[in-house]
TORKOL-4160 file (C-alpha; in steps of 0.2 Angstrom, whole numbers, padded with zeros to 4 digits, m for minus):
91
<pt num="1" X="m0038" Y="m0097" Z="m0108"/>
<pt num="2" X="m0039" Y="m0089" Z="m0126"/>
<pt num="3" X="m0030" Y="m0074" Z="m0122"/>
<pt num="4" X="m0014" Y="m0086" Z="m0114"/>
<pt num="5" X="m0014" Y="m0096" Z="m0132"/>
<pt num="6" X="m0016" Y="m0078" Z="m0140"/>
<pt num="7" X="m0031" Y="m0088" Z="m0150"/>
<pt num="8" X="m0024" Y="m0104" Z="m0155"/>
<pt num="9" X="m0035" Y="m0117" Z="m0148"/>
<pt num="10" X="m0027" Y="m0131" Z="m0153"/>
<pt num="11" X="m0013" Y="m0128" Z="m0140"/>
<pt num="12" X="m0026" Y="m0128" Z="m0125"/>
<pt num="13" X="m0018" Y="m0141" Z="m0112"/>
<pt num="14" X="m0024" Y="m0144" Z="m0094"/>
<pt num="15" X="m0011" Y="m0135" Z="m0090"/>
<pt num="16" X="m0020" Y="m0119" Z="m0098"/>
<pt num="17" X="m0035" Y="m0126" Z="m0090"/>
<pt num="18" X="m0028" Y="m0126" Z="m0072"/>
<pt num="19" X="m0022" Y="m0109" Z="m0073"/>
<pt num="20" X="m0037" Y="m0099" Z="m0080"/>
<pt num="21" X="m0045" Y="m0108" Z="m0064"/>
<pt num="22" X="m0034" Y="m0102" Z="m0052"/>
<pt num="23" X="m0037" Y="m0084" Z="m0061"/>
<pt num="24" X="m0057" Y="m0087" Z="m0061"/>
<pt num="25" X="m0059" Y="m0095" Z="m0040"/>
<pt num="26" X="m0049" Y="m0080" Z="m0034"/>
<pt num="27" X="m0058" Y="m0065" Z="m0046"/>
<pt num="28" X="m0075" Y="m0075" Z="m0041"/>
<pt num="29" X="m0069" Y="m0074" Z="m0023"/>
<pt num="30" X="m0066" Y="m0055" Z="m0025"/>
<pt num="31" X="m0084" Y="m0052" Z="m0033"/>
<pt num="32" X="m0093" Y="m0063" Z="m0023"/>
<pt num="33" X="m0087" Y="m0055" Z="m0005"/>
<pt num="34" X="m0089" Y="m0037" Z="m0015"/>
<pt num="35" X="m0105" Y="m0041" Z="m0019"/>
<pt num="36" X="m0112" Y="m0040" Z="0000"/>
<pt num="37" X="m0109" Y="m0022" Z="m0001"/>
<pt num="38" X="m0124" Y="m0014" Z="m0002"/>
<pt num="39" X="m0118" Y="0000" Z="m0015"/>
<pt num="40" X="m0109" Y="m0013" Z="m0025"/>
<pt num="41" X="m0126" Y="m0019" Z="m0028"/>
<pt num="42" X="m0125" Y="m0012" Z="m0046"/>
<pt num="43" X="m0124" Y="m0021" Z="m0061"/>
<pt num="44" X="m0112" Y="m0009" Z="m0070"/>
<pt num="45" X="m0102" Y="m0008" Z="m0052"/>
<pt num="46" X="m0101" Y="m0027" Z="m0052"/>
<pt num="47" X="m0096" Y="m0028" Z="m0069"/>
<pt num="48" X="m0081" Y="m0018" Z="m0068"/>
<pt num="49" X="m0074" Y="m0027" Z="m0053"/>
<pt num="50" X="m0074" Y="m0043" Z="m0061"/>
<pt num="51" X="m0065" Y="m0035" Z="m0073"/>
<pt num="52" X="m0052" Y="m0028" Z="m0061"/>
<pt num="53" X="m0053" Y="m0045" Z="m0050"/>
<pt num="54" X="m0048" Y="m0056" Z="m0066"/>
<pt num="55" X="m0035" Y="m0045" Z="m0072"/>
<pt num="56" X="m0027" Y="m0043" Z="m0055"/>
<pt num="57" X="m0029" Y="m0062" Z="m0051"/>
<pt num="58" X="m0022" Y="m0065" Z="m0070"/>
<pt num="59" X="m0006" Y="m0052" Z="m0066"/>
<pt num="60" X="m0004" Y="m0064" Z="m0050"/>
<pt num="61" X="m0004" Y="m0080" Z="m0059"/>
<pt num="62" X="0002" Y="m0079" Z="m0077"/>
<pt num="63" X="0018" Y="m0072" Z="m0087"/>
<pt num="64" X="0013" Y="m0061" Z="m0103"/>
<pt num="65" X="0012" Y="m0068" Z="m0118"/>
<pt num="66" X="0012" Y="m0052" Z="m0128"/>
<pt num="67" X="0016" Y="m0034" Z="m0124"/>
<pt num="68" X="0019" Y="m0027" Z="m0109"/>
<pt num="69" X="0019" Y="m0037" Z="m0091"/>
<pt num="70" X="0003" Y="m0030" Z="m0091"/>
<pt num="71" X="m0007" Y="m0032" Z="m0107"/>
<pt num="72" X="m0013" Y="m0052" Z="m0107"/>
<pt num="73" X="m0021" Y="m0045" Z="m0089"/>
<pt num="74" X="m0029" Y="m0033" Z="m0094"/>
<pt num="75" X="m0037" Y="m0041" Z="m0108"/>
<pt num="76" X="m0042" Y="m0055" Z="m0100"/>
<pt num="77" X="m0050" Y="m0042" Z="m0088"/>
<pt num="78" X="m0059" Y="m0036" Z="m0105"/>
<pt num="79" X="m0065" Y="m0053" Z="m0109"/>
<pt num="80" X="m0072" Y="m0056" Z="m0091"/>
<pt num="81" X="m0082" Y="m0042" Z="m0091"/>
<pt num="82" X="m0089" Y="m0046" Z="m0109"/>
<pt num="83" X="m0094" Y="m0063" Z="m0101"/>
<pt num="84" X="m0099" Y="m0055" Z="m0086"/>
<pt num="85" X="m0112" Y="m0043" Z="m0097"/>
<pt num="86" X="m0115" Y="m0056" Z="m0109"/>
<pt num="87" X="m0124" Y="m0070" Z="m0093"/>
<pt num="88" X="m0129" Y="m0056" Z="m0084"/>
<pt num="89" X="m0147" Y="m0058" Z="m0079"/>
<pt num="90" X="m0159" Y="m0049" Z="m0089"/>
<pt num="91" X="m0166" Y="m0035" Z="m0079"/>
């Protein structure tokens, strides 16, 4: 949701809110399914597909903001795998 008010919090709506949940139950989905894959089973490997998974499901559900067609995606990709590294379980 950060990345579609480029910051601005004060804009967040449920609007914002219903989107980035779209965008988060389908990269899930992708991860969780990829995650039965027994050489997925790597925290790095993991990672970098909830990356791609949020970025793809973003390119799916919202417009850019900024940049290219393709730059809010793949920043919220970025910020997915940050919050993806940052819970991860400590090994």
């Amino acid at each position: 949701m950060v990345c579609m008010v480029q910051g601005d919090l004060s804009v967040l709506s449920l609007y914002h809110a219903g989107v980035a949940s779209k965008t988060g139950a389908i990269a899930g989905l992708v991860v969780l399914l990829a995650s039965f894959i027994p050489k997925l089973n790597d925290k790095w490997a993991i990672v970098w597909l909830t990356g791609v998974a949020t970025a793809g499901a973003d390119l799916i559900f919202v417009n850019s903001h900024f940049g290219a067609w393709w730059t809010e995606a793949v920043v919220t990709g970025f910020g997915a795998m940050a919050l993806a590294m940052l819970f991860d379980k400590v090994r």
